[in-house]
C-alpha positions, 0 to 999 in steps of 0.5 A, a space after each residue: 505484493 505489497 505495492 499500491 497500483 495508484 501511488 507506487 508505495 511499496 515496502 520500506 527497509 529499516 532496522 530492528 535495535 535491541 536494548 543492546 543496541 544490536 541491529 537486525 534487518 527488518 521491513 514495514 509493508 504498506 496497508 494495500 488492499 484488494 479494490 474493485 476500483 471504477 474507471 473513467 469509461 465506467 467498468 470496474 475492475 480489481 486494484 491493489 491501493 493503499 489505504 492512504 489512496 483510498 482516504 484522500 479519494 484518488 479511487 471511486 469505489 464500484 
């Protein structure tokens, strides 16, 4: 589920290299988090954001 519902980070794709320089697939998941997240009208409700969101105050926390 790794995608933030603010900024729409997902996963990124990239490449695991051995000493011998042979390559394998691999993936780095975004840091998301489960949120109860306030709302303009003042209701909560449950988020995924990432960590990023959550530091630079795109989200109030309920």
């Amino acid at each position: 589920m790794a995608k933030c519902e603010i900024c729409d980070k997902g996963v990124h794709f990239g490449n695991n290299v051995s000493h011998s320089h042979r390559r394998s697939n691999r993936k780095w998941n975004s840091n998301v988090q489960s949120v109860r997240v306030k709302s303009d009208n003042g209701s909560v409700s449950k988020m995924y954001v990432c960590t990023s969101c959550l530091r630079s105050g795109k989200v109030e926390r309920a």
